[in-house]
ZADO-1210 file (C-alpha; in nm, 4 decimals, padded with zeros to 6 digits):
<atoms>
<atom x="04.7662" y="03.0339" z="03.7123" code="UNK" pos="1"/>
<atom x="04.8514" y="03.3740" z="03.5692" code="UNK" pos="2"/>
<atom x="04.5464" y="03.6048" z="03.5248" code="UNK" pos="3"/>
<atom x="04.6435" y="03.6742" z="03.1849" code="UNK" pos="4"/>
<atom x="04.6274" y="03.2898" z="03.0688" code="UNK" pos="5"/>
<atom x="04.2283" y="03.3397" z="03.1421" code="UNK" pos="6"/>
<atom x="04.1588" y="03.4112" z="02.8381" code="UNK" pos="7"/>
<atom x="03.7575" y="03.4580" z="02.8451" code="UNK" pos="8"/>
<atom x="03.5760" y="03.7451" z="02.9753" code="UNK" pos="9"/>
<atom x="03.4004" y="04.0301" z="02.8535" code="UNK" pos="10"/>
<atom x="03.1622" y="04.3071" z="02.9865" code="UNK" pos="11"/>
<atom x="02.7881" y="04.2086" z="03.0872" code="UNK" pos="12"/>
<atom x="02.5098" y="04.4034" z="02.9457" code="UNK" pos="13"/>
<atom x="02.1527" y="04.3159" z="03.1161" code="UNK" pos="14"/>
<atom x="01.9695" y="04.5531" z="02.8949" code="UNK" pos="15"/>
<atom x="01.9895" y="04.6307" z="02.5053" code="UNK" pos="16"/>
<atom x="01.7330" y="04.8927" z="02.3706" code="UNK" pos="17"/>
<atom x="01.5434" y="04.8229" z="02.7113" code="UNK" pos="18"/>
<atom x="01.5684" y="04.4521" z="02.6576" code="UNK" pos="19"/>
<atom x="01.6677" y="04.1951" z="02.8262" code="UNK" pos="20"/>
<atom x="01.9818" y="03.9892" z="02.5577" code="UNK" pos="21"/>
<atom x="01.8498" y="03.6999" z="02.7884" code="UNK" pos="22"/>
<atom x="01.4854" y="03.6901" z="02.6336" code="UNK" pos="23"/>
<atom x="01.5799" y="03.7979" z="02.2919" code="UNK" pos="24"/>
<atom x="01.8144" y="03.5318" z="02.2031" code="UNK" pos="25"/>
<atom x="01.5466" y="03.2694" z="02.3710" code="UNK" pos="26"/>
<atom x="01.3305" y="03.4054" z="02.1185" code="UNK" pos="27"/>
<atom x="01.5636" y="03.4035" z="01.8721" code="UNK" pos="28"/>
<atom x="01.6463" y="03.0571" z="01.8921" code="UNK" pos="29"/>
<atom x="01.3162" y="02.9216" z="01.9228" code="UNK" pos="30"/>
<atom x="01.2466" y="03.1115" z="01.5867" code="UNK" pos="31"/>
<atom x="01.4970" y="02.9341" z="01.3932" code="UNK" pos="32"/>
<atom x="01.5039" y="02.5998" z="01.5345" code="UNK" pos="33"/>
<atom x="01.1168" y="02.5910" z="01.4831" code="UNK" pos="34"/>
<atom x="01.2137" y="02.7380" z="01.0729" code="UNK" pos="35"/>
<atom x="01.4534" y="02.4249" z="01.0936" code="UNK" pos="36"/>
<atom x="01.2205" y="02.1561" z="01.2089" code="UNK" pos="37"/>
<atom x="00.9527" y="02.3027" z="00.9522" code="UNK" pos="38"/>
<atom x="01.2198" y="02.2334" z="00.7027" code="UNK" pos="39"/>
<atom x="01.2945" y="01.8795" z="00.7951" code="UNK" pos="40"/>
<atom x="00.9021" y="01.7762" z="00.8908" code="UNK" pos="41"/>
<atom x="00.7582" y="01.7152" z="00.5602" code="UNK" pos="42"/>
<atom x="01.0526" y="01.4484" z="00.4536" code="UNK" pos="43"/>
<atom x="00.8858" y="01.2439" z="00.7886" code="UNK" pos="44"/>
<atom x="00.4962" y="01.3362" z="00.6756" code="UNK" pos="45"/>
<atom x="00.4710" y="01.5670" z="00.8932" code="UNK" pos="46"/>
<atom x="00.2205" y="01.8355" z="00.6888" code="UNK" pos="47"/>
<atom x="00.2663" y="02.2085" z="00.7557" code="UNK" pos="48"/>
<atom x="-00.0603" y="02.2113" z="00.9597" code="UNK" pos="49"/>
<atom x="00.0842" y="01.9843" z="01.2185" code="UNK" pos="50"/>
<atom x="00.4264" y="02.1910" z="01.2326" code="UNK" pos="51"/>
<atom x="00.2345" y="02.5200" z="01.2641" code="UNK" pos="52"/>
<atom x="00.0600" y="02.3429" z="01.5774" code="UNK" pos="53"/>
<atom x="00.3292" y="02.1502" z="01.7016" code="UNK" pos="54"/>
<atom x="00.5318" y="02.4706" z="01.6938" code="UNK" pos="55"/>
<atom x="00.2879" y="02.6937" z="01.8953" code="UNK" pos="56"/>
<atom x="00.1971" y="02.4278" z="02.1589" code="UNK" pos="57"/>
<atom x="00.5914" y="02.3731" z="02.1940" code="UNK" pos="58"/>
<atom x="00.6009" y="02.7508" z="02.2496" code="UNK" pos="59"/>
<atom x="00.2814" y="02.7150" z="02.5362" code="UNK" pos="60"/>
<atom x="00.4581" y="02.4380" z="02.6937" code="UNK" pos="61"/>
<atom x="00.8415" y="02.5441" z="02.7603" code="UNK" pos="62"/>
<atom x="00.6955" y="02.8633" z="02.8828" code="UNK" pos="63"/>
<atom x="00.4809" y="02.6714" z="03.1332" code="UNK" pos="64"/>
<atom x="00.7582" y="02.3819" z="03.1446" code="UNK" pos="65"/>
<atom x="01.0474" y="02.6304" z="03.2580" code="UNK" pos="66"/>
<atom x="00.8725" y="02.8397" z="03.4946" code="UNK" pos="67"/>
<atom x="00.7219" y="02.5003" z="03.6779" code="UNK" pos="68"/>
<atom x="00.9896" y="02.3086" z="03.7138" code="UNK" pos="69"/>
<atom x="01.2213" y="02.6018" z="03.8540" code="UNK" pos="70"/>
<atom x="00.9810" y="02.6440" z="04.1255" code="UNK" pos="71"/>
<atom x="00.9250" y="02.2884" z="04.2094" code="UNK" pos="72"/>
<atom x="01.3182" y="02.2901" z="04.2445" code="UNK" pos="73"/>
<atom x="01.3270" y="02.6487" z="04.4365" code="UNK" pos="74"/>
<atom x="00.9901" y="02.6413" z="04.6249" code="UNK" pos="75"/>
<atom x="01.1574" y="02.7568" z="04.9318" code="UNK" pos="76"/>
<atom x="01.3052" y="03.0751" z="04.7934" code="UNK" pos="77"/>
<atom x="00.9662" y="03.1714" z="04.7201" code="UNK" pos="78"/>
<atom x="00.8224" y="03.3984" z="05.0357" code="UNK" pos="79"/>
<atom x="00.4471" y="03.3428" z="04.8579" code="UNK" pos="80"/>
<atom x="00.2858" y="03.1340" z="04.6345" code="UNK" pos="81"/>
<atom x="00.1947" y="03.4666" z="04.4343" code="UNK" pos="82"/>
<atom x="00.6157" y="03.5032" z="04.3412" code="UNK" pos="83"/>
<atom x="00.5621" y="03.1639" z="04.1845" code="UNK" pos="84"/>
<atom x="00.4489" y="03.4045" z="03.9050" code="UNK" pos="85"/>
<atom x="00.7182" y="03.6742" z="03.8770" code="UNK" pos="86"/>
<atom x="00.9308" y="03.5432" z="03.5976" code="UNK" pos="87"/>
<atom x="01.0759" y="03.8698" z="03.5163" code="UNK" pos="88"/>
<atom x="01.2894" y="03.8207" z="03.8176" code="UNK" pos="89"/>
<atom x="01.4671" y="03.5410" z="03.6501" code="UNK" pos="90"/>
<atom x="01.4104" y="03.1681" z="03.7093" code="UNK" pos="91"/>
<atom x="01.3394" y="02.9374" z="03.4303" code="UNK" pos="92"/>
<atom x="01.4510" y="02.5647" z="03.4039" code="UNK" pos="93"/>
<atom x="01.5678" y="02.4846" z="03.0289" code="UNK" pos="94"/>
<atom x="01.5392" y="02.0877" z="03.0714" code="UNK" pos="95"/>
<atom x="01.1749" y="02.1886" z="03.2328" code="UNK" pos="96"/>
<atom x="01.0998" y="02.3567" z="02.9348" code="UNK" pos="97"/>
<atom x="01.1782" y="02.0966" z="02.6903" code="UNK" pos="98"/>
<atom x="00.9352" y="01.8547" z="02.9273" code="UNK" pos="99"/>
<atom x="00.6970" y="02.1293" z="02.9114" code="UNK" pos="100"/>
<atom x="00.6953" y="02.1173" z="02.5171" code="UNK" pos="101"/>
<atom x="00.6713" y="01.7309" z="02.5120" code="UNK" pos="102"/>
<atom x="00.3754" y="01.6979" z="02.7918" code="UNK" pos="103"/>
<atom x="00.2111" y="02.0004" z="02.5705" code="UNK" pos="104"/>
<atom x="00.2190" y="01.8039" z="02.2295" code="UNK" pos="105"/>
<atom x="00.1599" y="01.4301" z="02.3552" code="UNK" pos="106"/>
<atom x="-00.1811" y="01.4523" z="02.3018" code="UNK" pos="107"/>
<atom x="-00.1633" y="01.6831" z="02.0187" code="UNK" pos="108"/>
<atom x="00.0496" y="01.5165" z="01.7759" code="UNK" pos="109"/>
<atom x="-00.2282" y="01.1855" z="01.8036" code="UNK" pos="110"/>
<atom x="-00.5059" y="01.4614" z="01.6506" code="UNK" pos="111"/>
<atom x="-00.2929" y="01.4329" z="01.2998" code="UNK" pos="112"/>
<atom x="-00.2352" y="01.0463" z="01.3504" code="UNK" pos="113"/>
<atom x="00.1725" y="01.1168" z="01.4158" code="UNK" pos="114"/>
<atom x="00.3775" y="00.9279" z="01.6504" code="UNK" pos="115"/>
<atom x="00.5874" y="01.0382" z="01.9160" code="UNK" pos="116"/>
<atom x="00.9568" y="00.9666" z="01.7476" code="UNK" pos="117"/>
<atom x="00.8301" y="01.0206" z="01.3990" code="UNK" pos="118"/>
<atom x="00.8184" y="01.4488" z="01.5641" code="UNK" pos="119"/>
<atom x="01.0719" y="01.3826" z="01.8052" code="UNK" pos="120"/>
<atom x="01.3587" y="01.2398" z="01.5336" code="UNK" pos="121"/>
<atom x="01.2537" y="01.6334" z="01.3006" code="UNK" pos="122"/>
<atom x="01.3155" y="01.7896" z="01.6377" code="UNK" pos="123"/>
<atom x="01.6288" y="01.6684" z="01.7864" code="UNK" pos="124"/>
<atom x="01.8744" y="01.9104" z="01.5607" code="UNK" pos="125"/>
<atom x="01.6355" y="02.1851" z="01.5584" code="UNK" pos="126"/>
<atom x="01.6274" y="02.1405" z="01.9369" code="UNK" pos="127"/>
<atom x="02.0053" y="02.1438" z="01.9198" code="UNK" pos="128"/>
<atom x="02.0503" y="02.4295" z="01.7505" code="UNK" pos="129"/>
<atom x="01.7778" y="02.6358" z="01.9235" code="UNK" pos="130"/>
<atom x="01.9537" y="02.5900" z="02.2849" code="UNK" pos="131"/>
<atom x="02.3392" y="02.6913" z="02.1375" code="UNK" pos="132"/>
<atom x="02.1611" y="03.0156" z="01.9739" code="UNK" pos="133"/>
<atom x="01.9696" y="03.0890" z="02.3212" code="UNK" pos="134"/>
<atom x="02.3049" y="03.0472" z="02.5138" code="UNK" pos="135"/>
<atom x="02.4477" y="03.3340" z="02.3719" code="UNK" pos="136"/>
<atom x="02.1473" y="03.5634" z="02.5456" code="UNK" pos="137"/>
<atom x="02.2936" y="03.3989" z="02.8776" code="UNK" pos="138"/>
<atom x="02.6790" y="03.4746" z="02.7930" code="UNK" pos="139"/>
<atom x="02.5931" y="03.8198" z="02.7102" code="UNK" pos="140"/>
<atom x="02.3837" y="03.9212" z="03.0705" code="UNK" pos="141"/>
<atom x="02.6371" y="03.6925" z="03.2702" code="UNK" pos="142"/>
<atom x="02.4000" y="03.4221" z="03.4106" code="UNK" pos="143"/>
<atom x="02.4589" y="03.0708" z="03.5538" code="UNK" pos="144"/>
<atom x="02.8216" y="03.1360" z="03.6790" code="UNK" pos="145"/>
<atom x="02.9979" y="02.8714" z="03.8126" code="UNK" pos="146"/>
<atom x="03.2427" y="02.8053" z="04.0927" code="UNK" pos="147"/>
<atom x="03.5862" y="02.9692" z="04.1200" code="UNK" pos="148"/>
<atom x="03.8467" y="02.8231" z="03.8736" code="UNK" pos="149"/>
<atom x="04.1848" y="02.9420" z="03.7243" code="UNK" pos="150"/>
<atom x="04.1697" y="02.6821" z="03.4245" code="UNK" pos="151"/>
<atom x="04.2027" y="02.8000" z="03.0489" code="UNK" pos="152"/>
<atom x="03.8701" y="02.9169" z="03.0197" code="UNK" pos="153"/>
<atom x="03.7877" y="03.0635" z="03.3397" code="UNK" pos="154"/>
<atom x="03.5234" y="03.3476" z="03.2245" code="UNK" pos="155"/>
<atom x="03.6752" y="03.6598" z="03.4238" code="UNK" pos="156"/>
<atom x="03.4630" y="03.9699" z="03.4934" code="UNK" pos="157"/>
<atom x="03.4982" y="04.2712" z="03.3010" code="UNK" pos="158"/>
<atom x="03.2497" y="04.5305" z="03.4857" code="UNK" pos="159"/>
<atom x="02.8427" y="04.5346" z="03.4225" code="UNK" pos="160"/>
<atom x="02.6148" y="04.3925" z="03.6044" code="UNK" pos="161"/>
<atom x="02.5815" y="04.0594" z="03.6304" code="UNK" pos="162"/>
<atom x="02.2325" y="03.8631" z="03.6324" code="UNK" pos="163"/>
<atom x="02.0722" y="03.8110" z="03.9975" code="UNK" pos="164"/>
<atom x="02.1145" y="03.6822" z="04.2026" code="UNK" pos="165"/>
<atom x="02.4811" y="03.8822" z="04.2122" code="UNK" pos="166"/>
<atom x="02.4248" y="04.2674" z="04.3179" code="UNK" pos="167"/>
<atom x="02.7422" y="04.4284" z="04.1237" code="UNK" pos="168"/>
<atom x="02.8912" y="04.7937" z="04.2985" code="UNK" pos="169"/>
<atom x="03.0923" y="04.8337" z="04.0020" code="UNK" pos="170"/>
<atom x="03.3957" y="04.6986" z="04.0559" code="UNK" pos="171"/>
<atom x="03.2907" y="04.3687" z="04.2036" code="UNK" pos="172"/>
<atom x="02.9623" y="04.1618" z="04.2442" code="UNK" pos="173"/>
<atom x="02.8527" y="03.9381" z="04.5229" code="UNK" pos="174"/>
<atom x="02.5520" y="03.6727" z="04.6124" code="UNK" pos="175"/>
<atom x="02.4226" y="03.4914" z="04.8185" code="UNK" pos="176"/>
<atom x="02.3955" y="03.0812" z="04.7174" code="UNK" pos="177"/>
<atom x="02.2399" y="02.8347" z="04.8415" code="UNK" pos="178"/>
<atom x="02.4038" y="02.6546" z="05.0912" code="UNK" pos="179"/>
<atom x="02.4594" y="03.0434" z="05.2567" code="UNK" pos="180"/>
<atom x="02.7059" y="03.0233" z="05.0400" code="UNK" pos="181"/>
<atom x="02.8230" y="03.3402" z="04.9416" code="UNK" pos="182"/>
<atom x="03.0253" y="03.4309" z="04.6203" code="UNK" pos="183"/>
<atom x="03.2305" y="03.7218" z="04.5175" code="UNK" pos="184"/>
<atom x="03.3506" y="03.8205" z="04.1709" code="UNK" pos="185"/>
<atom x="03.5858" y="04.1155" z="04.0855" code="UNK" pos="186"/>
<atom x="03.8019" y="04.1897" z="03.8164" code="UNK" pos="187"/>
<atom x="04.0727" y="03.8836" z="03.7759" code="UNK" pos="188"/>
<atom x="03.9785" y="03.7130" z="04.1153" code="UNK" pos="189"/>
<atom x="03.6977" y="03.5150" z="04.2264" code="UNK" pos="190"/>
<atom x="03.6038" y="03.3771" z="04.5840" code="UNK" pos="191"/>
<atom x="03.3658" y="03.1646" z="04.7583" code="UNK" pos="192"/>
<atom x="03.3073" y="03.1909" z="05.0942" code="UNK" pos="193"/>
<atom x="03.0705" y="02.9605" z="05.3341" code="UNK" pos="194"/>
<atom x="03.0779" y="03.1626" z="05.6807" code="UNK" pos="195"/>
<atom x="03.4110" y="03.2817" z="05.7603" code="UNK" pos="196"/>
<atom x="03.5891" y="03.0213" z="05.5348" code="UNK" pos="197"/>
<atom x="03.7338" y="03.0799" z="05.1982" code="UNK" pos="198"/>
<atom x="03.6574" y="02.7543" z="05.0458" code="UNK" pos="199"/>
<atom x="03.7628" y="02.7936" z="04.6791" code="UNK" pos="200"/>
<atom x="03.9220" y="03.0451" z="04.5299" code="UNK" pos="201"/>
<atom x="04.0331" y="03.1322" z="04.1358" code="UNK" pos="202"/>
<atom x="04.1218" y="03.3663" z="03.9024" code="UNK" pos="203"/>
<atom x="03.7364" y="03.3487" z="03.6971" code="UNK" pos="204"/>
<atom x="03.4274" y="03.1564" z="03.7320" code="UNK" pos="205"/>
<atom x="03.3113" y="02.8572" z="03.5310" code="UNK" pos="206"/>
<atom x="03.0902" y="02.9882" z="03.2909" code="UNK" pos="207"/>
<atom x="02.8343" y="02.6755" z="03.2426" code="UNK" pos="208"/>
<atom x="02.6236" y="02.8460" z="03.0012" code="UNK" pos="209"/>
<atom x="02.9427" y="02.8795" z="02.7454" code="UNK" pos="210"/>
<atom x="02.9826" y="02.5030" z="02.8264" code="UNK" pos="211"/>
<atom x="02.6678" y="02.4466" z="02.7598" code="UNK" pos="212"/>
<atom x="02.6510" y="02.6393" z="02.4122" code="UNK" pos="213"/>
<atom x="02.9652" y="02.4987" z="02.2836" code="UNK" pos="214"/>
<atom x="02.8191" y="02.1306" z="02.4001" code="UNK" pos="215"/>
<atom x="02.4951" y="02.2295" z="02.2111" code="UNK" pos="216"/>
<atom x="02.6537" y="02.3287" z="01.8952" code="UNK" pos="217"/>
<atom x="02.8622" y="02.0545" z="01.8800" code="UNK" pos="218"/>
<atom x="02.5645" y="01.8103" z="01.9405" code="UNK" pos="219"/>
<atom x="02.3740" y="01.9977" z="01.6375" code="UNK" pos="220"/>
<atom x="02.7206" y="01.9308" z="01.4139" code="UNK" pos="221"/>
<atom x="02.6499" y="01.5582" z="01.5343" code="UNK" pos="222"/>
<atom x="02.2816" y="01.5182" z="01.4330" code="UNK" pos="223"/>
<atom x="02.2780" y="01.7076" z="01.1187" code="UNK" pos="224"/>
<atom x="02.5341" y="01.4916" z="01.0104" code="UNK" pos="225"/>
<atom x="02.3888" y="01.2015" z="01.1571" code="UNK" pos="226"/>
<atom x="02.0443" y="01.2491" z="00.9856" code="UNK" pos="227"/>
<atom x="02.2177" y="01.2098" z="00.6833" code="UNK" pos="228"/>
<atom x="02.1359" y="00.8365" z="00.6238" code="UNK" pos="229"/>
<atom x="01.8332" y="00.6605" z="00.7322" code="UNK" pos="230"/>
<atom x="01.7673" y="00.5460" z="01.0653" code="UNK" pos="231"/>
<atom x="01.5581" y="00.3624" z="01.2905" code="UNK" pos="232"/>
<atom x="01.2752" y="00.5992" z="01.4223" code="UNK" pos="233"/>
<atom x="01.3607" y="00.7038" z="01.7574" code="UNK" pos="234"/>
<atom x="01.7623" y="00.6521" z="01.7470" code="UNK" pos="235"/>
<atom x="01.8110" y="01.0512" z="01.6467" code="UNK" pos="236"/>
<atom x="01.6091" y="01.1154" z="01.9301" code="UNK" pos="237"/>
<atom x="01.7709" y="00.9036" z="02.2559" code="UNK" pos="238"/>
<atom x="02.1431" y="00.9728" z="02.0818" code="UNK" pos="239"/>
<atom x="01.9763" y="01.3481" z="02.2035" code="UNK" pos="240"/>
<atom x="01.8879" y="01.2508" z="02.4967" code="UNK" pos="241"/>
<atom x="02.2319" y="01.0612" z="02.6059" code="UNK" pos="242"/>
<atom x="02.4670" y="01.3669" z="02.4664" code="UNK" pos="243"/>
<atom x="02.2554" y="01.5936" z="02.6243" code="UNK" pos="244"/>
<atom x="02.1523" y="01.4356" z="02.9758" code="UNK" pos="245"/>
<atom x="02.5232" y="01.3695" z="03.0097" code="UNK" pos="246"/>
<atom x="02.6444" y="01.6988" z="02.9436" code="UNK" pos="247"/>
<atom x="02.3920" y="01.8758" z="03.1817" code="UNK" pos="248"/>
<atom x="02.4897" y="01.5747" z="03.3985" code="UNK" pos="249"/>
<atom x="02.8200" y="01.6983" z="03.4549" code="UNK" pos="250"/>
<atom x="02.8004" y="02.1014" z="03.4339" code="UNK" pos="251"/>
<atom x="02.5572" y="02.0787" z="03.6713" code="UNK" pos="252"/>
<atom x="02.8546" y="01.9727" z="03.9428" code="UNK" pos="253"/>
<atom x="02.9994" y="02.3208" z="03.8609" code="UNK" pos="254"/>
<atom x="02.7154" y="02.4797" z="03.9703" code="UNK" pos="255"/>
<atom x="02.6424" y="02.6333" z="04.3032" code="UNK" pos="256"/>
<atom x="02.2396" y="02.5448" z="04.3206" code="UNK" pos="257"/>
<atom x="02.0196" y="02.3798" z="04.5260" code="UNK" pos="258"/>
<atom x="02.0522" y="01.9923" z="04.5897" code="UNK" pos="259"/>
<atom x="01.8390" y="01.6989" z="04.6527" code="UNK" pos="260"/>
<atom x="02.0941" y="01.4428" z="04.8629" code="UNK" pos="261"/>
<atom x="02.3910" y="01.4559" z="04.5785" code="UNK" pos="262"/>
<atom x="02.2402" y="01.5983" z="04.3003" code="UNK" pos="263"/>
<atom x="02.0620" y="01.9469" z="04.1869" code="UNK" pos="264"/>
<atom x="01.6700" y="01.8767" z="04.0024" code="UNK" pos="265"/>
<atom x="01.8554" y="01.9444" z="03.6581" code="UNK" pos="266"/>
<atom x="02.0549" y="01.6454" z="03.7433" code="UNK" pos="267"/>
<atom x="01.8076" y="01.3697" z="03.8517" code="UNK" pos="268"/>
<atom x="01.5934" y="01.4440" z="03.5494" code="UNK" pos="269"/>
<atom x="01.8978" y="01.4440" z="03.3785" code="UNK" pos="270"/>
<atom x="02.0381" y="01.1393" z="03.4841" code="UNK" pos="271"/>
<atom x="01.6943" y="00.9587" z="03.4609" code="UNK" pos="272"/>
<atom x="01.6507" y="01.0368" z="03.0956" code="UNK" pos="273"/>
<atom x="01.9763" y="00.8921" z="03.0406" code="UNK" pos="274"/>
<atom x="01.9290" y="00.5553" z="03.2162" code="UNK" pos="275"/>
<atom x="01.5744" y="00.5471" z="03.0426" code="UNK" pos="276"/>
<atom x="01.7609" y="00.6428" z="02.6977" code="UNK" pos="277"/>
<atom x="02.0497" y="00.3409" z="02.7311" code="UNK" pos="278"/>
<atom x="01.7765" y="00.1038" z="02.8699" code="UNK" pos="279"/>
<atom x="01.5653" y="00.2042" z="02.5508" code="UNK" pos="280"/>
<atom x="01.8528" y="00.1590" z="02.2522" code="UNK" pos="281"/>
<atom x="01.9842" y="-00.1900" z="02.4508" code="UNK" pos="282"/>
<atom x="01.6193" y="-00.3065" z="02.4392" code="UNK" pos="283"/>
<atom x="01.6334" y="-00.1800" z="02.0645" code="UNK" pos="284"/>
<atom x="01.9362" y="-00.3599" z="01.9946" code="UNK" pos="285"/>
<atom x="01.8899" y="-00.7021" z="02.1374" code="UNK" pos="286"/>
<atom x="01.4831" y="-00.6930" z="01.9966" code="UNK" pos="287"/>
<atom x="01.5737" y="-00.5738" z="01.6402" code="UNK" pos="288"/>
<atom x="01.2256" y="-00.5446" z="01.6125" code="UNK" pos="289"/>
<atom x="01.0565" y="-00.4107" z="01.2995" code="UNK" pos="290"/>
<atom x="00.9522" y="-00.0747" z="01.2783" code="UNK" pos="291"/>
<atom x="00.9458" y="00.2920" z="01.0972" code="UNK" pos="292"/>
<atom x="01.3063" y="00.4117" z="00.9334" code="UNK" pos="293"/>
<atom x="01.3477" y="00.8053" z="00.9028" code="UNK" pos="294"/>
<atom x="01.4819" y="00.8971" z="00.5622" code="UNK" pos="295"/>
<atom x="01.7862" y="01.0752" z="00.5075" code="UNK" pos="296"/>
<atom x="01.9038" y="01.4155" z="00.3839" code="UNK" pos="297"/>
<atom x="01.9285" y="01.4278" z="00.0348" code="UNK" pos="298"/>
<atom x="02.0969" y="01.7444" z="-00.1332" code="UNK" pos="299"/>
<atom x="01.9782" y="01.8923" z="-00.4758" code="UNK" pos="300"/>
<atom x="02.1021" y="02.1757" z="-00.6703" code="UNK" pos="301"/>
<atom x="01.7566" y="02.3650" z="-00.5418" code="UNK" pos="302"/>
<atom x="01.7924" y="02.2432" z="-00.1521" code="UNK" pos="303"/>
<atom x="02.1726" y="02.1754" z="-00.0678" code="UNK" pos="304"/>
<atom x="02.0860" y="02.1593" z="00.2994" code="UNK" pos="305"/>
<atom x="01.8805" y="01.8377" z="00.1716" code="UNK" pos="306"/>
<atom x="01.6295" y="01.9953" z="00.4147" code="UNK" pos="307"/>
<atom x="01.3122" y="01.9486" z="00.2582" code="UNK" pos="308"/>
<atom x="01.3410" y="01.7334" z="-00.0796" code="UNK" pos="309"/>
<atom x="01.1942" y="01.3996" z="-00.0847" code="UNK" pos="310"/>
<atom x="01.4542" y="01.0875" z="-00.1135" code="UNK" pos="311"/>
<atom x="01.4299" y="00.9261" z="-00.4949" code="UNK" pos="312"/>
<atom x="01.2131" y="00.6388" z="-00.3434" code="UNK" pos="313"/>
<atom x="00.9920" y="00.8371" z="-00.1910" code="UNK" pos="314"/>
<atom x="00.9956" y="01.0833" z="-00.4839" code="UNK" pos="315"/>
<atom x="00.9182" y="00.7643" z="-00.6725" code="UNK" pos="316"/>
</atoms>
């Protein structure tokens, strides 16, 4: 393909005002989805004292969540146990975070009598929206690039430096995978070598963060319009878990990262939330048990979102 039909790229910027785009965008989108999911709580009595803790114990555990699963996935690139630590050289699992934030509030939801899907169902589009806003830190510093590839959206480098592990000399960047694989991206070419072989070649990289972001946002589109109407408790929540375990499913085969027989960590957990999701809404299905509907959105004059106002029955 022509280099000029790749028509993503930009330059990277690792630091803005002495921070890191990366972090700030992280923060950014916790913020908001956290605003969202205070928004949508009280329609599934969820009071504000349960958000504010919910919230802050969500924050505790994707923190912890991110940084432990990485290492459990990386331990060998670690030369000491006291690196496990250093997470200002990068490292953070985003599926370990959200496991983080679950383990964190499993036990605290119980202390305000809540169950688990009641939270979960307020979450999911929050959730949603939080991880497309947080992508854009990851766009901006150049982080998880892909393999070599010369389709439409191959993200081609424009100069900066990109996030490690690449070392960039200013016109090109280059590191070291796993596998010893070693990758090199300059300006309108990208190559991946294992030894003295070329083994793929192409005009960009696959950038699977964009893929990601555009996923995300498109996921959020799906759930805010899908929490228009009631719904079973819980089916918000695995239609979450499907769309997203299946998306991660997949970029993840883009990736060059460390791999357990097949598949990278992201991937297994991935894949097991999804089997666990299907097995849950077939179970669902066939049972058509009774149990707790969430309401719907309902838009006002004063709340056109239909965030926060109470459905005429309940207002009733």
């Amino acid at each position: 393909m022509d280099p000029s039909l790749a028509s993503v790229g930009w330059p990277v910027v690792d630091r803005v005002f002495g921070f890191s785009p990366h972090g700030v965008f992280i923060a950014i989108g916790f913020a908001i989805g956290a605003w969202l999911f205070g928004r949508l709580a009280p329609r599934r009595g969820i009071s504000l004292d349960a958000v504010n803790s919910i919230v802050f114990w969500s924050l505790i555990g994707a923190i912890v969540g991110a940084r432990v699963a990485y290492v459990i996935a990386h331990a060998s690139d670690f030369a000491s146990p006291l690196e496990w630590l250093y997470v200002w050289k990068g490292g953070i699992s985003l599926l370990g975070g959200i496991a983080g934030a679950t383990i964190a509030n499993a036990v605290n939801i119980r202390r305000f009598g809540l169950r688990f899907f009641q939270v979960a169902d307020a979450l999911t589009a929050p959730l949603a929206l939080g991880i497309a806003i947080g992508r854009i830190g990851d766009l901006i510093i150049g982080d998880h690039l892909g393999k070599p590839t010369s389709w439409i959206l191959a993200w081609t480098y424009h100069g900066g430096r990109l996030a490690p592990p690449f070392i960039c000399n200013g016109t090109s960047c280059q590191a070291q995978l796993q596998g010893n694989q070693i990758e090199i991206i300059k300006r309108g070419s990208a190559e991946l070598h294992s030894g003295l072989e070329t083994i793929a070649t192409g005009v960009g990289v696959h950038q699977t963060a964009m893929y990601d972001m555009l996923i995300a946002w498109a996921l959020f589109a799906f759930l805010w319009w899908f929490i228009r109407d009631p719904r079973r408790e819980g089916t918000a929540t695995l239609a979450f878990a499907i769309w997203y375990g299946c998306a991660r499913l997949l970029e993840d085969f883009l990736r060059i990262d460390k791999r357990f027989g097949p598949l990278t960590g992201s991937q297994w957990t991935a894949l097991t939330v999804v089997v666990v999701s299907i097995a849950l809404l077939i179970v669902r299905a066939v049972t058509k048990g009774p149990g707790p509907t969430t309401p719907g959105r309902v838009r006002t004059r004063d709340d056109p979102t239909g965030a926060a106002q109470p459905s005429p029955t309940e207002a009733a």
